[in-house]
C-alpha positions as CSV (number, residue, x, y, z in Angstrom):
1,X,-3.5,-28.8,-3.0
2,X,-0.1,-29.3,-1.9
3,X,2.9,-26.8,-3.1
4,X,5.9,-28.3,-4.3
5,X,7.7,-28.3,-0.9
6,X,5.4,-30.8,-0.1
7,X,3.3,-28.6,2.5
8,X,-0.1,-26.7,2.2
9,X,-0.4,-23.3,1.6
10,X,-1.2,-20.9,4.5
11,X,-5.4,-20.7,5.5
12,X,-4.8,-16.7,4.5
13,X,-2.7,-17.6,0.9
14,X,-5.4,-20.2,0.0
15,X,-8.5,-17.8,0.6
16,X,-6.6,-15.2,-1.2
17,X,-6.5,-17.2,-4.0
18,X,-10.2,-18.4,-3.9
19,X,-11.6,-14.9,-4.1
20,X,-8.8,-13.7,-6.6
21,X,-9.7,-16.6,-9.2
22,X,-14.0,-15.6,-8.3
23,X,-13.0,-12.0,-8.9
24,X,-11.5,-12.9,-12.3
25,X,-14.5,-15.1,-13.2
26,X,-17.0,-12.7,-12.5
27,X,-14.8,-10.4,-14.7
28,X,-14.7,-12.6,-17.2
29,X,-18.3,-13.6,-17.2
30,X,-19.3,-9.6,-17.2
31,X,-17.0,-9.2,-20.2
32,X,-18.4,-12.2,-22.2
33,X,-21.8,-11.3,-21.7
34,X,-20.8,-7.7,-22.8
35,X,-19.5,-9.6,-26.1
36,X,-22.4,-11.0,-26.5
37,X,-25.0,-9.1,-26.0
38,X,-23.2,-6.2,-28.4
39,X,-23.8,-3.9,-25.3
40,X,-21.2,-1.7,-23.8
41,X,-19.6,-3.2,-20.9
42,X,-20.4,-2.1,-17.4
43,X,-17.1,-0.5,-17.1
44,X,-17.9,0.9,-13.6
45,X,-18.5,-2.5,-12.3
46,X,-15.7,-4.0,-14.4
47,X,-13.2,-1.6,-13.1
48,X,-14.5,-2.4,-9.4
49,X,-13.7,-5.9,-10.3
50,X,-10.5,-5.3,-11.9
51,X,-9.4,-3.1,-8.3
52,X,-10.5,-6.2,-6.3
53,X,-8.7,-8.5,-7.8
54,X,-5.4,-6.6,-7.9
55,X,-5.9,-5.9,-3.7
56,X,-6.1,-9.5,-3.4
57,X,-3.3,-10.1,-5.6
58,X,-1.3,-8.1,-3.1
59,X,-2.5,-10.6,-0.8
60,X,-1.0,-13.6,-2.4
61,X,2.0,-11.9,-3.6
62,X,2.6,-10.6,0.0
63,X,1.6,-14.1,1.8
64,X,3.5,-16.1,-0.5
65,X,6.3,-13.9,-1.8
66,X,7.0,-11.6,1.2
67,X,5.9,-8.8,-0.9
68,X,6.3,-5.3,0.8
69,X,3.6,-2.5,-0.5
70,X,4.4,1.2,0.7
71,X,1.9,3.9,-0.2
72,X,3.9,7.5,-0.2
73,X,1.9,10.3,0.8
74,X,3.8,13.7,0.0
75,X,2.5,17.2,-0.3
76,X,5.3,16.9,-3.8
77,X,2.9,14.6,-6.3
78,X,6.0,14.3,-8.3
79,X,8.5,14.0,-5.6
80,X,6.3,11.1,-4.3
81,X,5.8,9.4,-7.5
82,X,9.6,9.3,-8.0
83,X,10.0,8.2,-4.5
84,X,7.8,5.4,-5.4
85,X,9.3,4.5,-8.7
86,X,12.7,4.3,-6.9
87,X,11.2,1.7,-3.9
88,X,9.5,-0.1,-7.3
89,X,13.4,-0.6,-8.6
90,X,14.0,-1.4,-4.7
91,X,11.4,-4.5,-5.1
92,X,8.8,-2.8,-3.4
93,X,5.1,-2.5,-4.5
94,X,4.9,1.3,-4.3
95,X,2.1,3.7,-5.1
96,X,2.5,7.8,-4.2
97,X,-0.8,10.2,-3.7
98,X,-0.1,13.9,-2.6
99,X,-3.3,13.6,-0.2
100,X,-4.5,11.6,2.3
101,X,-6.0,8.1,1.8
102,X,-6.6,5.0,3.8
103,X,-3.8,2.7,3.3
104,X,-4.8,-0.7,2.8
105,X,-4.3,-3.7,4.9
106,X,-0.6,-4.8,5.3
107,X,0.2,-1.4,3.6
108,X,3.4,0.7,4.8
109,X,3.0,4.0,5.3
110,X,5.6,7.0,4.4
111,X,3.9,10.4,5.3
112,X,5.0,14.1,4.6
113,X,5.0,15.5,7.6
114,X,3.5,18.8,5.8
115,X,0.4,17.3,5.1
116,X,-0.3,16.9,8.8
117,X,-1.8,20.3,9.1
118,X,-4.9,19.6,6.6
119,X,-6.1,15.8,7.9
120,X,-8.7,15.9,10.3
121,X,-8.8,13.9,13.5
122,X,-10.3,10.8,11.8
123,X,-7.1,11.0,9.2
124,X,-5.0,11.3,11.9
125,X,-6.0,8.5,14.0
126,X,-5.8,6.1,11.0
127,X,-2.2,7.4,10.6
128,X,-1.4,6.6,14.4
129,X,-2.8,3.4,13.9
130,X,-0.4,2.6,10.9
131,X,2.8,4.0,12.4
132,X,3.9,5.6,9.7
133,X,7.4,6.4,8.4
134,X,7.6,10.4,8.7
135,X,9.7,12.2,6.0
136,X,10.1,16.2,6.4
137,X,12.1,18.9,5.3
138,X,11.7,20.1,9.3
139,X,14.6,19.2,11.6
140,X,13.0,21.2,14.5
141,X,11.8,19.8,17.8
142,X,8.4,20.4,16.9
143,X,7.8,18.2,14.0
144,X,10.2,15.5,15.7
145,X,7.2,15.8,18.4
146,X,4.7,15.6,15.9
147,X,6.1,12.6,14.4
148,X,6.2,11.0,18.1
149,X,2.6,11.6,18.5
150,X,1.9,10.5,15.0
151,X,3.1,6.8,16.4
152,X,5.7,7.1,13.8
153,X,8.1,4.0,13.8
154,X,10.7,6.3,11.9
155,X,11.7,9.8,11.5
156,X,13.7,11.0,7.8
157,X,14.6,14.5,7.0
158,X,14.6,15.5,3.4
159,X,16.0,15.3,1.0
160,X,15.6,11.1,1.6
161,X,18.4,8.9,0.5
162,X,16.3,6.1,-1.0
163,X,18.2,3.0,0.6
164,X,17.7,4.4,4.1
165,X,14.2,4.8,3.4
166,X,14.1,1.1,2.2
167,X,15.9,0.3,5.4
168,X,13.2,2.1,7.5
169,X,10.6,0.0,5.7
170,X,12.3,-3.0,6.7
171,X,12.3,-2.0,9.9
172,X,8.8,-1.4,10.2
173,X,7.8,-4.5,8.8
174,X,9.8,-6.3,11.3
175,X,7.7,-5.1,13.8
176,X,4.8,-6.8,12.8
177,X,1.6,-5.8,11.3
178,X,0.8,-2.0,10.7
């Protein structure tokens, strides 16, 4: 199908959209079965497909809108869930945790340096792999050398101002895939 440019759509936005529109389907289906056979709906399953199609949604909206997503991990739950409200108002796809996860494919990461002392080595390597953004409240040598081994593409002392964050994220992205 062509866009209205005239051109096709990337191989990666066109797969994206395949398996978002068969992860709605099967939603759909799951949920009209549900309906009909008066049963309770597999929620479990129906939330797995409602997760799945939202990831790949990231995928399109990335591919085809140059979406950034950032996922904030700070030891603060509430200091990284405002942090992520205010990259939201920035235009960014945000989501905070106050521990350690995976980030997801594409996925910038910006990581409180205080949380470094409780991953274990299999954490950290997946955080050298993502070069993550490092915020702290430490200005010492130290943690600047913990953030170099970290593989961090950017080092931010607390208390953040939110556009030089954003900037860091831009940054980051310019360098190519995490």
């Amino acid at each position: 199908m062509d866009s209205a440019t005239g051109s096709s759509p990337s191989p990666e936005l066109a797969a994206a959209l395949h398996r978002l529109r068969s992860t709605l389907a099967r939603l759909k289906a799951e949920l009209e079965l549900a309906q009909d056979d008066a049963a309770g709906a597999p929620v479990s399953r129906l939330r797995g497909d409602v997760e799945e199609a939202l990831d790949l949604l990231r995928v399109v909206e990335r591919t085809a809108l140059g979406l950034i997503t950032v996922l904030v991990i700070d030891d603060d739950a509430r200091l990284g869930e405002l942090t992520a409200r205010g990259l939201r108002r920035l235009g960014f796809d945000s989501d905070s945790t106050d521990a350690f996860r995976e980030s997801r494919p594409g996925e910038v990461v910006v990581f409180d340096l205080g949380l470094y002392s409780g991953l274990d080595e299999g954490a950290r390597s997946a955080l050298r792999a993502v070069r993550p953004i490092v915020v702290t409240g430490a200005t010492d040598p130290g943690s600047r050398a913990l953030a170099t081994r970290l593989n961090a593409s950017d080092y931010l002392v607390k208390p953040v101002v939110l556009e030089e964050l954003a900037a860091a994220i831009s940054r980051r992205m310019a360098e190519g895939s995490p």
